[in-house]
TORFI-117668 format. One record per atom (N, C-alpha, C): x, y, z; residue in one letter. Coordinates in steps of 0.2 Angstrom, whole numbers, plus 5000, padded with zeros to 4 digits. Layout:
<atoms>
XYZA;...
</atoms>
This chain:
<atoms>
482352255151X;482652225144X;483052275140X;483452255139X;483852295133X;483552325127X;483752365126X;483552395119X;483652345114X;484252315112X;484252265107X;483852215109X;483652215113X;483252145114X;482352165113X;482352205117X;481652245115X;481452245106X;482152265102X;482052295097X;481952205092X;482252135095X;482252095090X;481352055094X;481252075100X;480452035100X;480052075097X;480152155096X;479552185090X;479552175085X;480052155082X;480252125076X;479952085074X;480152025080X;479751965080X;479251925078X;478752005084X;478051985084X;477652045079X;477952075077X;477552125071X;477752105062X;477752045062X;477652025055X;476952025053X;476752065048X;476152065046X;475652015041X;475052015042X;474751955039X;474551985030X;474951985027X;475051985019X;474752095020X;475252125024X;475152165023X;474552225027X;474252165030X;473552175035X;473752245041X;473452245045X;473352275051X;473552245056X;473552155058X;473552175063X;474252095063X;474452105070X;475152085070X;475052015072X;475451955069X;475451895072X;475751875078X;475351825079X;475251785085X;476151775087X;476451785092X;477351775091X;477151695093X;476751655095X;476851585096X;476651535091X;476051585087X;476051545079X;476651545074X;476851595075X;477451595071X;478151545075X;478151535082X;478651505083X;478551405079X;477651435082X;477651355078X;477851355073X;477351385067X;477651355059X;478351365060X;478851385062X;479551375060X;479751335063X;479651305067X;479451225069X;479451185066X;478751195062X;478451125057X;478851145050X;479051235048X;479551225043X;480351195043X;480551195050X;481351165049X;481151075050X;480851055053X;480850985055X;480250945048X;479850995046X;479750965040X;478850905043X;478750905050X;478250895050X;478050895057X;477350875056X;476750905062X;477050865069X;477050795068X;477350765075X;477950795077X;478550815072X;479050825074X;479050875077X;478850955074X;478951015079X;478551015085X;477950965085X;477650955092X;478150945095X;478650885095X;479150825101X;479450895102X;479950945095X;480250995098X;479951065103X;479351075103X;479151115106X;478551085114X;478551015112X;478251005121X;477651015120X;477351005113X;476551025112X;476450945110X;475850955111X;475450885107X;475150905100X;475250845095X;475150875088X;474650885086X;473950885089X;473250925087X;473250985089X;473751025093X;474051085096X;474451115090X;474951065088X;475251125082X;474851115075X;474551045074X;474051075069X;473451125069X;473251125073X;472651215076X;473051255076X;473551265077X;474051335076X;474251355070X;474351295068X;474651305059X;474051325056X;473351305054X;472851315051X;472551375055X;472551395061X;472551475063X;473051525061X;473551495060X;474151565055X;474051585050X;473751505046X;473551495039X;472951545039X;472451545042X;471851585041X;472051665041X;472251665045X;472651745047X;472951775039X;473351735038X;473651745031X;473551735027X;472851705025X;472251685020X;472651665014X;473251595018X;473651565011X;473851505014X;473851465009X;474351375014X;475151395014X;475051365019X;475851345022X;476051285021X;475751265021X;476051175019X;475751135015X;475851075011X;475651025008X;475550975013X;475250945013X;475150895019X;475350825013X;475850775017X;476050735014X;475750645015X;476050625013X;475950535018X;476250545023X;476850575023X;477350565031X;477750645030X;477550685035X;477650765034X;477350815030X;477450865028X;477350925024X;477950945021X;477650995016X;478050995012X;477951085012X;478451125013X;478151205013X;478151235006X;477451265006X;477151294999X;477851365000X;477751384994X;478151444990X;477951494994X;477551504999X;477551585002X;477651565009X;477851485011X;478151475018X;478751505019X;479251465013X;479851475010X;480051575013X;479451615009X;479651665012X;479451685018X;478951655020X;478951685026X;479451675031X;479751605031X;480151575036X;480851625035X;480951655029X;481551695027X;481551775031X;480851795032X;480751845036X;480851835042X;480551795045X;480651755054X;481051725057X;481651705053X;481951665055X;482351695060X;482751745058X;483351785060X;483051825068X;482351855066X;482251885075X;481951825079X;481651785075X;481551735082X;482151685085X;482651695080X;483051645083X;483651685088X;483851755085X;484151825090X;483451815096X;483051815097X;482451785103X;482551755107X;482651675104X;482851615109X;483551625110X;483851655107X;484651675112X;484451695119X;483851745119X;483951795124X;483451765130X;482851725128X;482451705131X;482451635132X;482851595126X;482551545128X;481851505123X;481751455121X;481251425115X;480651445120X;480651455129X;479951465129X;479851505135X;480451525137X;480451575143X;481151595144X;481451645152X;481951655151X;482651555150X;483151585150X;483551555149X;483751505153X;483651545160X;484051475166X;483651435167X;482751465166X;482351415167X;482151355163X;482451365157X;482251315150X;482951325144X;483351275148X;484251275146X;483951245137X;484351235133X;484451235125X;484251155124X;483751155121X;483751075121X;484351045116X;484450995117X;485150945116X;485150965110X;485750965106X;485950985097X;485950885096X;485650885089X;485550815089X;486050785083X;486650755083X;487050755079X;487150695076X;487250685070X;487150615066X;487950615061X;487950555060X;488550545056X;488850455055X;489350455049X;489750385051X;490150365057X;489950335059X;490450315067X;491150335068X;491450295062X;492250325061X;492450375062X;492150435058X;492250495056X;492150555063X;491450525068X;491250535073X;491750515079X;491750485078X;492150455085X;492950465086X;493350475078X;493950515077X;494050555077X;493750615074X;493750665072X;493350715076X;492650715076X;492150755076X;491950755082X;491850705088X;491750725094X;492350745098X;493050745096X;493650755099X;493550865098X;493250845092X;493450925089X;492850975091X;492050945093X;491750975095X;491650965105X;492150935107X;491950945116X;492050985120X;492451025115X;492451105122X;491851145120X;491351115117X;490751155118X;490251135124X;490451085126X;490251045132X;490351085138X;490651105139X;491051165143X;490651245144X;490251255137X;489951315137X;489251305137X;488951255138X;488251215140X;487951175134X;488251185129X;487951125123X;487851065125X;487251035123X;487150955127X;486950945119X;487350885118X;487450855111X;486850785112X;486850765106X;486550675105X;486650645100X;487250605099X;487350585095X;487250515090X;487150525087X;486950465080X;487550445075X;487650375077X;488050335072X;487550315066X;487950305059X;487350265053X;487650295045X;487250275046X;487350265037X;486950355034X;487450365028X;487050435027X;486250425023X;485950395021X;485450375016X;484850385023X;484750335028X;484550355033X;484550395038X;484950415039X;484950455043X;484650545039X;485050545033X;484650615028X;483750585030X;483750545029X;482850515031X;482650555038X;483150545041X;482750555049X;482950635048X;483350665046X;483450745045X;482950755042X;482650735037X;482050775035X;481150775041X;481250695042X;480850715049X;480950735056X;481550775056X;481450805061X;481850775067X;482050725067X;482450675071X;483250705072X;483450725068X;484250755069X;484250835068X;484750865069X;484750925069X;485550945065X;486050905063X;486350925058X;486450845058X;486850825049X;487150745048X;487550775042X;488050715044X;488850725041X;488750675035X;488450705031X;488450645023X;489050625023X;489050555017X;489650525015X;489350555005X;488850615005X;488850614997X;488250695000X;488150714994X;488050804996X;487150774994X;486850784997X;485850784997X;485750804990X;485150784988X;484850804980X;484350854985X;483850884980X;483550934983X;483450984985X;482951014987X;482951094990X;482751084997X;482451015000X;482451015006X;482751025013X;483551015008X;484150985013X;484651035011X;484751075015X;485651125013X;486151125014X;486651095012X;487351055012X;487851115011X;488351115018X;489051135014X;489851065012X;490151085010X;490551035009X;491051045018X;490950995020X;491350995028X;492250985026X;492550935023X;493050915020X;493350845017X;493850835015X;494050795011X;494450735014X;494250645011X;494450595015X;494750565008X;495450545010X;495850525004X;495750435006X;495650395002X;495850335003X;496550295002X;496750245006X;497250235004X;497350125005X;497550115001X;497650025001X;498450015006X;497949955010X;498649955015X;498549875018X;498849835021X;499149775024X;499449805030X;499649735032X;500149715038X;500949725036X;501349725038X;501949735038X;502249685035X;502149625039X;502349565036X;502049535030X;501249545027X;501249535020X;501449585016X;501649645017X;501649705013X;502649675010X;502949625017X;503549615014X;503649545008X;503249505011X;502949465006X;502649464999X;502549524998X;502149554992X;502649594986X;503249604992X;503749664986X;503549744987X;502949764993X;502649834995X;502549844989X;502449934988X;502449964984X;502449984978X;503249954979X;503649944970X;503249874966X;503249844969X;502749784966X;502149794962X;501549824966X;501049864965X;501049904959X;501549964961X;501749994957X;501849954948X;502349914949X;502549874941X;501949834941X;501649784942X;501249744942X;500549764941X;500349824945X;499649824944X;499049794953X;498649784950X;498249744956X;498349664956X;498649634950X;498749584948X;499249534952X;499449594957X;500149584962X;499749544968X;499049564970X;498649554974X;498149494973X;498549454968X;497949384970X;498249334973X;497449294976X;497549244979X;497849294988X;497749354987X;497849384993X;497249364998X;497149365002X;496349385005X;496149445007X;495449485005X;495149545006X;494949565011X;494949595016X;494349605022X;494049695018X;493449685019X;492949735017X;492549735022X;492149805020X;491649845023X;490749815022X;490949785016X;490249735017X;490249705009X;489849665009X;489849595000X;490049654998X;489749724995X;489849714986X;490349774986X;490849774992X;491349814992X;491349884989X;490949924992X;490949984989X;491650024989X;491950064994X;492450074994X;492950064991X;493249954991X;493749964988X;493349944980X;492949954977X;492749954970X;492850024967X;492750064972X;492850154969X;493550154968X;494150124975X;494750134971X;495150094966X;494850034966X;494949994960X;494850054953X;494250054953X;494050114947X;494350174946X;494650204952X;494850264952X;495550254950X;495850224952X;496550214951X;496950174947X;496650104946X;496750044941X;496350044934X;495950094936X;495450084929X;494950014928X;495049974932X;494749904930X;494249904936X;493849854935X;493249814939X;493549774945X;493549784951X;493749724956X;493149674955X;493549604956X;493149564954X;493149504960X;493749494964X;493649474969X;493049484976X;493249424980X;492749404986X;492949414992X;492649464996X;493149455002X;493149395006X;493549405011X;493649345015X;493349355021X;493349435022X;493249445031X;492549525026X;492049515031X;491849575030X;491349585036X;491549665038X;491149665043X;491149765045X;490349795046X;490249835042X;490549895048X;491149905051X;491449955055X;491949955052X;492250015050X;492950025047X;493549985051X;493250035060X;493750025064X;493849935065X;493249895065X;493449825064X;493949795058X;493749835052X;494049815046X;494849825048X;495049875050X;495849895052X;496049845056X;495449845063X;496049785066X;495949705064X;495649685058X;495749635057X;496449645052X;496649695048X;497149705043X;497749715048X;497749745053X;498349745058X;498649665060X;498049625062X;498049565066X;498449535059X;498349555050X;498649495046X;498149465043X;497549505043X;496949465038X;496749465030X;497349495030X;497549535023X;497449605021X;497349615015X;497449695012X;496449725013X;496549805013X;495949855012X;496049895010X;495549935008X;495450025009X;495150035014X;495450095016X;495350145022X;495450205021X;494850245026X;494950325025X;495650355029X;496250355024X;496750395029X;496650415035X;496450465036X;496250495042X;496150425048X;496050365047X;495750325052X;496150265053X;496750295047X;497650235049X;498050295049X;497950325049X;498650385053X;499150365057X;498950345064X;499250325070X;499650255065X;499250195064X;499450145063X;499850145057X;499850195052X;500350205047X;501150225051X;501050275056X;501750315057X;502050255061X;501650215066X;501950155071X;502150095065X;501950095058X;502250045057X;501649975055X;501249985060X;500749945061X;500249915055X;500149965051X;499849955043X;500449975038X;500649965032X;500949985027X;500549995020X;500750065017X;500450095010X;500650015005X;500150015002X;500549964998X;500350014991X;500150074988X;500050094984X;500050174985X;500750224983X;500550274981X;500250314976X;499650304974X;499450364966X;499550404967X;499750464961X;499750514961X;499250554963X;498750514961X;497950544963X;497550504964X;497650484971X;497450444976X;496650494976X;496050414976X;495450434975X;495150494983X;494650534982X;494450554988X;493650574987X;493350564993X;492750584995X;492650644999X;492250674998X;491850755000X;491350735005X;491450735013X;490950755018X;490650805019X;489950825017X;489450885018X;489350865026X;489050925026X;488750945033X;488150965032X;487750945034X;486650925031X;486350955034X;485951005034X;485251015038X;484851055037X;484251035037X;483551075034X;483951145033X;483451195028X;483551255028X;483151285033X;483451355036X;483451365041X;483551355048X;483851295049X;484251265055X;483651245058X;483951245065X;483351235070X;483251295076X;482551295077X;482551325086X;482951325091X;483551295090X;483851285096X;484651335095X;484651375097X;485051425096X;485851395095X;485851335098X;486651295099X;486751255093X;486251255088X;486551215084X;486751265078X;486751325075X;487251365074X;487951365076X;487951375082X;488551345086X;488851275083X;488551225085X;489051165084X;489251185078X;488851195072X;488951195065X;489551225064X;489451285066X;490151335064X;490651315066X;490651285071X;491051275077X;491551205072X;491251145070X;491151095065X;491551105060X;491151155057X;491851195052X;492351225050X;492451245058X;493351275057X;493751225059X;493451165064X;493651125066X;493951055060X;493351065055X;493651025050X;494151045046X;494351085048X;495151115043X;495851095045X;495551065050X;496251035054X;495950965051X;495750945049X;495850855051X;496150835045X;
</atoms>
């Protein structure tokens, strides 16, 4: 073994029990960082291959050791008490320089990186974010990916179920650590042929939204979230309209608006191609066209799996192109 490597397992395994003599168990400690990132008992079992009577007797054996709680025991999960906090602050960095070298439970070729578990909006994922993270695919990252909504899926991040998620809004809390990933501009667009019908943009422009009635709407679902922020953001007023077409995939929403099903919003980035071909048309440029902030989500302290640092970084330079 290496001298660096030698020097981050005595690191690892000689955290001391509030100062005691004698040095903790290095697999009690793998657990609680377990049950501290994933937030609960079943989950760091699934992630560590244990059964949860297994990591609960481990956590209450560290706890004894340490003669202090580590967690609040919840209805669904735990909650880590104020001296978890720091101890996971202590641990995190040698055992995870650890599982680079060895591996979550041995050496490396024998026990490859369990899959980075990755969540986000479909659009967003399927345009953007897995075209930008595949050459990791190449260096052995095994991904699993998750389409959805961000309300739930923040749910499934807190138990343990995903390992990073691409909010559409930044998490409340101290549970969840949010950077900002980047910015999606909305913009209101048609078909070619009603956009000629309409007078385009100079219309809009003089008239207001009021250019738009008796148009038909296709939206993202009833109570139109999207296009009601850019109503508000841009017009100043309440939309008040009914869609005609509503159906909850962007990428649906666009190609009924190509086909001629009348006007939407959309996140630029996801009419790019179909704006340069022609295929959709701006019907409105503001000056200060509405935008939303995608966070990048995940417990503090990450996870055990050494690649999801990776993806994450990787994520984020990746996002400065799009």
């Amino acid at each position: 073994m290496r001298n660096t490597d030698a020097n981050v397992l005595r690191e690892g395994s000689e955290i001391r029990a509030g100062g005691g003599a004698a040095a903790l168990d290095l697999n009690l400690l793998r657990t609680f960082l377990a049950v501290y990132r994933t937030g609960s008992f079943t989950a760091a079992a699934r992630v560590l291959g244990l059964s949860q009577p297994t990591v609960t007797t481990q956590i209450r054996a560290l706890e004894r050791q340490l003669d202090r709680e580590l967690f609040q025991r919840l209805a669904r999960g735990v909650d880590p008490a104020p001296y978890a906090d720091e101890l996971a602050a202590r641990i995190v960095q040698p055992l995870d320089a650890l599982a680079t070298v060895t591996g979550p439970g041995g050496p490396a070729e024998d026990h490859p990186a369990e899959p980075v578990h990755l969540a986000g909006p479909a659009e967003l994922l399927t345009r953007s974010v897995l075209p930008g993270i595949a050459p990791l695919v190449d260096r052995g990252v095994r991904l699993r990916v998750t389409p959805g909504l961000t309300e739930p899926l923040l749910d499934d991040l807190r138990a343990g179920r995903h390992d990073l998620v691409i909010a559409t809004f930044r998490p409340r809390g101290r549970t969840l650590a949010s950077v900002p990933l980047g910015d999606e501009e909305f913009v209101l667009v048609t078909d070619p042929v009603r956009a000629e019908r309409l007078g385009g943009p100079a219309r809009i422009a003089t008239d207001g939204p009021a250019a738009l009635h008796g148009v038909p709407l296709v939206a993202y679902a009833e109570d139109l979230p999207i296009l009601r922020r850019y109503w508000r953001h841009v017009f100043g007023k309440r939309l008040t309209c009914h869609p005609a077409v509503t159906m909850p995939d962007l990428n649906a929403v666009k190609a009924a608006v190509v086909g001629g099903a009348g006007f939407t919003v959309l996140p630029r980035y996801l009419c790019t191609v179909e704006l340069a071909s022609g295929e959709l048309v701006l019907l409105h440029e503001p000056d200060d066209p509405p935008i939303n902030t995608a966070f990048l989500v995940q417990r503090p302290g990450s996870s055990g799996n050494p690649h999801v640092p990776l993806v994450r970084d990787h994520l984020l330079e990746a996002a400065r192109g799009w």
